[in-house]
C-alpha distance (Angstrom), angle and dihedral (degrees) to the residues before:
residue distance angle dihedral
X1 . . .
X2 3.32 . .
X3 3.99 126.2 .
X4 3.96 93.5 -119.1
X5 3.76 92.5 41.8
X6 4.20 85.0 58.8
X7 3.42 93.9 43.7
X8 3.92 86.9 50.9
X9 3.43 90.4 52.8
X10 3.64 97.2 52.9
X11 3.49 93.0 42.8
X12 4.20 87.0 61.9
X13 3.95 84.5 40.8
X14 4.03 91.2 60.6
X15 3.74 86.8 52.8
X16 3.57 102.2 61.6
X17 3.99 79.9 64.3
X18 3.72 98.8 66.1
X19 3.53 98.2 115.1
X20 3.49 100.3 39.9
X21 3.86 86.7 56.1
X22 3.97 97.4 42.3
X23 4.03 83.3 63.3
X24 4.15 96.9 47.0
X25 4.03 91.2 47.0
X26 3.74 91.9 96.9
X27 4.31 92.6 53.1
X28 3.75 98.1 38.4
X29 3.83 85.9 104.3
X30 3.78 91.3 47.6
X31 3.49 90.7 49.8
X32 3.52 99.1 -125.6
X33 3.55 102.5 149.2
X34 3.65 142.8 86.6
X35 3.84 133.4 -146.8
X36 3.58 127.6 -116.6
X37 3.62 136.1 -155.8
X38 3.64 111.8 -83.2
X39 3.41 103.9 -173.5
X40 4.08 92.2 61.0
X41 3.18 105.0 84.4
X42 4.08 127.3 37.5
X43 3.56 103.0 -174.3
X44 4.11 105.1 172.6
X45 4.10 104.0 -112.9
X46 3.46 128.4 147.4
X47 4.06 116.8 -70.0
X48 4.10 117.7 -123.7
X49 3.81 94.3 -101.9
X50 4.26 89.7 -172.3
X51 4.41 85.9 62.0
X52 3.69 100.5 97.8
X53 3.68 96.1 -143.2
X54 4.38 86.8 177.8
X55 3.80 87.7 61.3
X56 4.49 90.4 50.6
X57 3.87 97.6 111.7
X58 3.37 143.7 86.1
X59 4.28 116.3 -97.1
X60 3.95 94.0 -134.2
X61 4.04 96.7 -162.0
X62 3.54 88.1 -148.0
X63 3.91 96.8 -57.1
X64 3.87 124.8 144.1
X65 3.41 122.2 -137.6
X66 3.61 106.2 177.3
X67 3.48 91.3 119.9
X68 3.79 89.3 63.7
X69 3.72 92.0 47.6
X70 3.72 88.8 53.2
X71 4.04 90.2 51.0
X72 3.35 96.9 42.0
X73 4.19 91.7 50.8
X74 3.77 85.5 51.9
X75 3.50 107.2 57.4
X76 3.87 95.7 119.8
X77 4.15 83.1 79.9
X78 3.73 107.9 23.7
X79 3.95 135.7 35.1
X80 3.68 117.9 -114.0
X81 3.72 108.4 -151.1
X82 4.21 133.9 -162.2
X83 3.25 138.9 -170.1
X84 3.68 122.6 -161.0
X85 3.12 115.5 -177.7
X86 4.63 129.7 -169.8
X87 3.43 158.5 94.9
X88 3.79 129.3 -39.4
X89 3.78 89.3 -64.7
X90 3.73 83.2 68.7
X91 3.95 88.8 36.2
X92 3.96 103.2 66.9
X93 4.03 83.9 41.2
X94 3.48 101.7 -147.0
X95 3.69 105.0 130.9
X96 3.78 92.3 27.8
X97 4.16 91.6 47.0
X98 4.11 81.6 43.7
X99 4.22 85.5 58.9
X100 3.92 89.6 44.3
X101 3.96 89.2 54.2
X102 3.76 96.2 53.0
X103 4.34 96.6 41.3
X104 4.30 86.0 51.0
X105 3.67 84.1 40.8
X106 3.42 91.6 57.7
X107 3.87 111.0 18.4
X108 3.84 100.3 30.5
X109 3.87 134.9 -80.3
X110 4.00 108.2 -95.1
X111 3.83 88.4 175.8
X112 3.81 145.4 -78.0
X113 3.77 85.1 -70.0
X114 4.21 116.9 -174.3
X115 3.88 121.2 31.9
X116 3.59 122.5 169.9
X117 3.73 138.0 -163.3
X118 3.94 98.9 -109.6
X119 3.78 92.8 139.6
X120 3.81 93.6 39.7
X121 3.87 77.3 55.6
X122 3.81 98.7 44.9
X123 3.32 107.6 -109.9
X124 4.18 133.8 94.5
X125 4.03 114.9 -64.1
X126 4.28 116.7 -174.7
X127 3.62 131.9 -74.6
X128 4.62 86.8 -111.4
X129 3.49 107.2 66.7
X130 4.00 149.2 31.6
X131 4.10 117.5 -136.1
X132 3.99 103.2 169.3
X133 4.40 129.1 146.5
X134 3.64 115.1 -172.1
X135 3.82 89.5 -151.1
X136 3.26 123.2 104.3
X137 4.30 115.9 -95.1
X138 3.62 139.8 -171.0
X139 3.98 91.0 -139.1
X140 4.10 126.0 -164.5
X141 4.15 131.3 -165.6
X142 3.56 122.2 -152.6
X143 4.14 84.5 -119.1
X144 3.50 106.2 36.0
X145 3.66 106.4 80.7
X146 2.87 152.9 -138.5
X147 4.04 93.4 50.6
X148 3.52 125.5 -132.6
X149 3.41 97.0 -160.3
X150 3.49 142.5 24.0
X151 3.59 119.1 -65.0
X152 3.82 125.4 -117.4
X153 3.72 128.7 -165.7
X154 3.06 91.9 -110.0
X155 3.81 92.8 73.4
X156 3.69 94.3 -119.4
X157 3.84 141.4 71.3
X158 3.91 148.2 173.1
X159 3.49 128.2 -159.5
X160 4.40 107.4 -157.9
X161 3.46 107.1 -137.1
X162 4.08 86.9 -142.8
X163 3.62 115.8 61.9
X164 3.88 74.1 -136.1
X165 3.81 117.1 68.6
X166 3.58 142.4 155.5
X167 4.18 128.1 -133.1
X168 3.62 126.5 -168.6
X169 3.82 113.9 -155.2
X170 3.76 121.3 -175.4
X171 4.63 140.7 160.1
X172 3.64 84.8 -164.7
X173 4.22 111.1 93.5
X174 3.59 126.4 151.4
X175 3.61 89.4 -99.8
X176 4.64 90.8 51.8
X177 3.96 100.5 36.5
X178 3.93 85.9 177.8
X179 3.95 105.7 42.3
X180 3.43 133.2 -174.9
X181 4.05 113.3 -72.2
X182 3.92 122.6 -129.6
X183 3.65 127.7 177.1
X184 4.22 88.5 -179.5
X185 4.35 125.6 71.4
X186 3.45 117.0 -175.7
X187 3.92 112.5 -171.4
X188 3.33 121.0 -159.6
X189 3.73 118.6 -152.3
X190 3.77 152.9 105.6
X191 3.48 107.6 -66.3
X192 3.85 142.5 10.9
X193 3.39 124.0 -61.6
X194 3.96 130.8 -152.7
X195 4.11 112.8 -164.9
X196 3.99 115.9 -133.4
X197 3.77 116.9 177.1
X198 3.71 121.1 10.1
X199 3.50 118.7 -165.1
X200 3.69 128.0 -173.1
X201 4.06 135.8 -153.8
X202 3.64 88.6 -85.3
X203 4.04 96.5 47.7
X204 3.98 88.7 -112.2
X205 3.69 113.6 147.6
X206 3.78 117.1 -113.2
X207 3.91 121.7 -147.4
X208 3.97 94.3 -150.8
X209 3.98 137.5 -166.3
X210 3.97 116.3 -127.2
X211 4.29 113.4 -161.9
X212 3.82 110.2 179.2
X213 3.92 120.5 -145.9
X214 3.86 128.8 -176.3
X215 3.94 92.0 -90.8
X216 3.06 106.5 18.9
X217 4.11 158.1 14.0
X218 3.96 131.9 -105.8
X219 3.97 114.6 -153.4
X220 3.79 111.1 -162.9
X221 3.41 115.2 -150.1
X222 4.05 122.2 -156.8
X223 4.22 90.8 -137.5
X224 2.98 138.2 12.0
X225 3.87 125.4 -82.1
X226 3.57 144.9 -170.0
X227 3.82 95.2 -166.5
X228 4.01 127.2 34.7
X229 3.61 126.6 -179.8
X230 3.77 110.0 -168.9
X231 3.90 139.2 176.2
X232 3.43 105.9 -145.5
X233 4.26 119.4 -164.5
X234 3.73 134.4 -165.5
X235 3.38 142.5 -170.3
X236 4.47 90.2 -130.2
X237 3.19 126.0 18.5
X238 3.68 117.6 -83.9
X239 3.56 154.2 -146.6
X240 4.00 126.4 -120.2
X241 4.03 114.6 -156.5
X242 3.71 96.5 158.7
X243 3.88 156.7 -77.4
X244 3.59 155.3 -83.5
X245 3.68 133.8 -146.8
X246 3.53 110.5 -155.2
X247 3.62 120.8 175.8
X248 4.11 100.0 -172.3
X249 3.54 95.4 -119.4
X250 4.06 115.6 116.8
X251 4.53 116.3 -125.6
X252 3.84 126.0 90.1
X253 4.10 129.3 -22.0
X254 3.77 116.7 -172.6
X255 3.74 113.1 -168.2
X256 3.71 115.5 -170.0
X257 3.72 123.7 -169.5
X258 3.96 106.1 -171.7
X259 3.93 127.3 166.0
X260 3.45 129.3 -173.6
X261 4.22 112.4 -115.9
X262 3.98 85.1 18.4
X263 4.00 119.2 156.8
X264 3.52 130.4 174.5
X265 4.23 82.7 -99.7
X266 3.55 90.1 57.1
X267 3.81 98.8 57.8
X268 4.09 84.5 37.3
X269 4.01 84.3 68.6
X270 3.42 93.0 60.1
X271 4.02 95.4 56.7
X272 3.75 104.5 -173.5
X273 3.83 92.3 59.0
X274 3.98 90.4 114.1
X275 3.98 91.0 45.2
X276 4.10 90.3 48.2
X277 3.75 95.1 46.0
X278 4.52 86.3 57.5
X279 3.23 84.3 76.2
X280 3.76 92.6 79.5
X281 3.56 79.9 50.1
X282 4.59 79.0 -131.3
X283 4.00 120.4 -159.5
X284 3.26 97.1 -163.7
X285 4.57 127.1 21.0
X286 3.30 114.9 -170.9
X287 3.64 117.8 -154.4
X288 3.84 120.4 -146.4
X289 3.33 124.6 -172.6
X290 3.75 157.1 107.7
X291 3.68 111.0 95.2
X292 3.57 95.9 103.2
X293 4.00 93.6 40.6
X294 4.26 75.6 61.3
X295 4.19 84.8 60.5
X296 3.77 101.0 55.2
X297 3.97 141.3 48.6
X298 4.05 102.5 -87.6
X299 3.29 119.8 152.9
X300 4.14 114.8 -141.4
X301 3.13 94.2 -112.3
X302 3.25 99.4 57.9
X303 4.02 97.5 47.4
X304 4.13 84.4 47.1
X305 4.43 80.4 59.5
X306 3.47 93.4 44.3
X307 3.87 84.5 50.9
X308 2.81 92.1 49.3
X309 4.00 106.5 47.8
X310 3.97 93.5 44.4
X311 3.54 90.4 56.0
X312 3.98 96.1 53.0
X313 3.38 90.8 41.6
X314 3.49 91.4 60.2
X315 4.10 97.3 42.5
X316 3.59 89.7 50.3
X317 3.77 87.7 70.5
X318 3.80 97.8 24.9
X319 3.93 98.7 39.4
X320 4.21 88.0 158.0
X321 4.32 93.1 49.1
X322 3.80 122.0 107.5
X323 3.56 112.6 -132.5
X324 3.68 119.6 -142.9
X325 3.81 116.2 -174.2
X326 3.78 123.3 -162.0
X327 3.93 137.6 -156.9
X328 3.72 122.4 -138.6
X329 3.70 122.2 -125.9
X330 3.55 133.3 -100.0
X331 4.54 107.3 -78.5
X332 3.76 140.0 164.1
X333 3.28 146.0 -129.2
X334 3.84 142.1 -150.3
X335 3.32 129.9 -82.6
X336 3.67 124.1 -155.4
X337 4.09 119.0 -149.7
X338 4.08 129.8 178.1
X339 3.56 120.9 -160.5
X340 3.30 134.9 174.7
X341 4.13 121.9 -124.9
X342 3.48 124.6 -139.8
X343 3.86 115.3 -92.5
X344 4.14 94.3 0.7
X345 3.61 113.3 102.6
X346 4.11 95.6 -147.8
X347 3.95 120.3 71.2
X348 3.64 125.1 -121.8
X349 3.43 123.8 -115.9
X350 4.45 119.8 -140.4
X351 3.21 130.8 166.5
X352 3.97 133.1 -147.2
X353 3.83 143.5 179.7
X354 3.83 119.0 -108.2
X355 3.91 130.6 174.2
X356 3.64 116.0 -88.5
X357 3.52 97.0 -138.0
X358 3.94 92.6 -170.1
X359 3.98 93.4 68.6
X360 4.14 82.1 74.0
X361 3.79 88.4 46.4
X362 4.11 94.9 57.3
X363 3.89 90.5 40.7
X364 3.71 90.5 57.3
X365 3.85 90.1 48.8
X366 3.98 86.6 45.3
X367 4.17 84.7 48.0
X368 3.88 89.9 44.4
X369 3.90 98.1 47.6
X370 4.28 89.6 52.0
X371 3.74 90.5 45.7
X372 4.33 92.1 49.6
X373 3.93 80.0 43.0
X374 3.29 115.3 34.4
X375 3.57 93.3 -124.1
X376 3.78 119.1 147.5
X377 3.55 124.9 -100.2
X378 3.61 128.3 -158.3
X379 3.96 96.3 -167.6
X380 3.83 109.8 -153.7
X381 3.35 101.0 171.6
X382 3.55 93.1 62.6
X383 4.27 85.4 46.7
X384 4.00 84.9 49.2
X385 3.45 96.9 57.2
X386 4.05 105.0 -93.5
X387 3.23 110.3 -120.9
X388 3.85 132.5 24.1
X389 3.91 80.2 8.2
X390 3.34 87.2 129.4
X391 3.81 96.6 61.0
X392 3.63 86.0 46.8
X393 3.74 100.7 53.4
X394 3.80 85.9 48.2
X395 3.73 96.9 51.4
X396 4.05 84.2 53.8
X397 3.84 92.1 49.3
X398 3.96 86.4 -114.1
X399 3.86 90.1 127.2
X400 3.85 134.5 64.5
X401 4.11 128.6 -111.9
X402 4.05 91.9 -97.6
X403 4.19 87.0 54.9
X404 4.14 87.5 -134.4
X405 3.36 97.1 82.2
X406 3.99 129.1 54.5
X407 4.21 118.6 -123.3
X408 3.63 114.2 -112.7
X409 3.98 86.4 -89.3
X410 3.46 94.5 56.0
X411 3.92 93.9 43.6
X412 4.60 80.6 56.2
X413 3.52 85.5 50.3
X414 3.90 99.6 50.4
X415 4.24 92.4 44.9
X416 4.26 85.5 48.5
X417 4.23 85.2 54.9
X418 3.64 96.4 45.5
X419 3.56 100.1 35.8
X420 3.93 91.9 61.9
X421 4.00 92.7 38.1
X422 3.73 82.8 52.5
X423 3.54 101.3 53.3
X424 4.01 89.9 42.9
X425 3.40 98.3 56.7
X426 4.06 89.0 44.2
X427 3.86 98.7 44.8
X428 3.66 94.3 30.3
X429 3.86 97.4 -125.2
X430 3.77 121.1 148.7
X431 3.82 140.0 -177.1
X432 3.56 113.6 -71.7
């Protein structure tokens, strides 16, 4: 079958799920949802006609990735690691946990990989897994400043107040009864850790393994596990970024570090992003971003530095990683309006959605860097529709209330485009 004729297909899959997603709009941002398998049901409706399924690949700028196409084939001996990292559309990690689905689907399930604290921190973690303490934490987002910790790459932190605290780690939600089993955490965080008790699903006792690195600690579990709760010890007091669930095996890991408000800046500020993220060791990062450049005053030149500075940063540590940058689609954004009724003496505030004509300004800087570059450039908001997408996505219920974000639908949609412009540009296939 051809690639456009799956695509197709899942595109009239997503839109048997228009209901469903009308009623999760409200909780995509507190990640309350849960993805479903597109591909199970083909009920004949109408396809988007506004995607522009011609534009779905990657723009390789003259890059070769053969070397990821032999990684990626070989997954039954080695890991392949990504990193994606974004905004809050990578935060809620629906379309991004839709893309890790397919690759393990496919090329093998190395493990849940990264987890971080964002409800430890206050703020909306996704529908697939459960990072909680019940000890008490000096906590700090990669927006909400000033910080009262130290900052991880990961864009959030907690500081226990105890040198002794607990964790509870968990796949299985209310939303994914069966989760994804790990028998290896990796914490990331200031100090050294020692494990005490570990405690599985079924309350049985683990006898663990701890390994201590640099930056961070291994905890070697006897089985595997789909939930751990752990008291952790050390000798200071330390500094939690995040975690990985590693479950031994070999195939695909897909980390994604997403933060609500994030710009290329904002990760900039933390400096050793790049050397944090070789840990994983990633052969391909992914960099998406630029929506929220599209809500404030910068000046091109300034994103095309911050482009530019994130993406050495991150090749100074990872000088064997394939960058892929990405460009957001077309949004909107309120518009206030006062008017005055007739016969009351104070106006009336409304409000409306209008175009923000600057999101097609940053994603012809992002499309201007690659091309000066040679970077690659996965152009969504070509795939989206270009412009007036936006009122088209909405009109077909592929877009959330606030008209920024897309509904849970639309989120499917966007992993089902990527994933297969992905695995073109990696295995080299194209539309016959």
């Amino acid at each position: 079958m051809k690639i456009t004729n799956v695509i197709t297909a899942i595109i009239l899959a997503v839109g048997t799920q228009c209901a469903y997603c009308q009623e999760n709009d409200a909780v995509i941002r507190q990640g309350k949802v849960t993805l479903i398998d597109t591909e199970a049901s083909l009920d004949s409706l109408s396809i988007f006609p506004f995607i522009n399924l011609e534009a779905n690949k990657i723009d390789m700028k003259g890059n070769d990735w053969r070397e990821l196409k032999m990684a990626i084939e070989n997954t039954n001996n080695q890991s392949f690691n990504i990193v994606h990292i974004g905004d809050s559309h990578l935060q809620a990690d629906i379309g991004t946990g839709h893309v890790r689905e397919l690759l393990q689907a496919k090329y093998g399930n190395g493990g849940r990989g990264l987890i971080c604290p964002l409800k430890i921190c206050g703020t909306n973690e996704p529908y697939s897994y459960i990072f909680t303490t019940s000890s008490k934490c000096f906590c700090s987002r990669l927006l909400k400043k000033p910080w009262v910790t130290d900052m991880g790459f990961t864009g959030t932190a907690f500081m226990p107040q105890n040198v002794n605290f607990n964790l509870t780690l968990s796949t299985v939600t209310n939303k994914v009864p069966y989760g994804s089993p790990f028998d290896k955490i990796i914490v990331f965080g200031s100090s050294e850790l020692e494990a005490g008790l570990v405690v599985n699903e079924s309350n049985m006792v683990l006898t663990t393994r701890t390994i201590q690195h640099d930056y961070y600690t291994e905890i070697i579990l006897p089985i595997p596990v789909v939930t751990a709760k752990i008291t952790l010890f050390s000798m200071e007091q330390t500094t939690i970024y995040g975690v990985s669930l590693n479950n031994g095996e070999c195939g695909v890991k897909y980390h994604t570090i997403g933060n609500n408000g994030a710009t290329f800046a904002t990760y900039n500020e933390l400096q050793t992003v790049g050397h944090d993220i070789s840990l994983f060791n990633p052969k391909l990062v992914i960099i998406s971003l630029g929506t929220n450049e599209a809500f404030s005053n910068i000046t091109d030149s300034q994103l095309e530095a911050d482009i530019d500075y994130m993406i050495a940063n991150i090749l100074r540590s990872n000088p064997k990683a394939k960058i892929l940058l990405t460009t957001p689609m077309e949004c909107q954004k309120s518009k206030i309006a006062y008017r005055r009724r007739k016969g009351r003496k104070r106006r009336v505030k409304s409000s409306s959605f209008i175009i923000n004509e600057k999101v097609k300004q940053m994603r012809n800087v992002i499309l201007n860097y690659a091309e000066r570059h040679s970077i690659p450039v996965y152009d969504f908001y070509s795939v989206a529709g270009g412009e007036e997408a936006s009122i088209r996505w909405s009109e077909s219920d592929l877009m959330a209330r606030d008209h920024i974000h897309n509904s849970y639908k639309g989120y499917l949609l966007r992993g089902d485009l990527f994933y297969h412009a992905l695995i073109n540009a990696i295995t080299n296939e194209r539309d016959n």
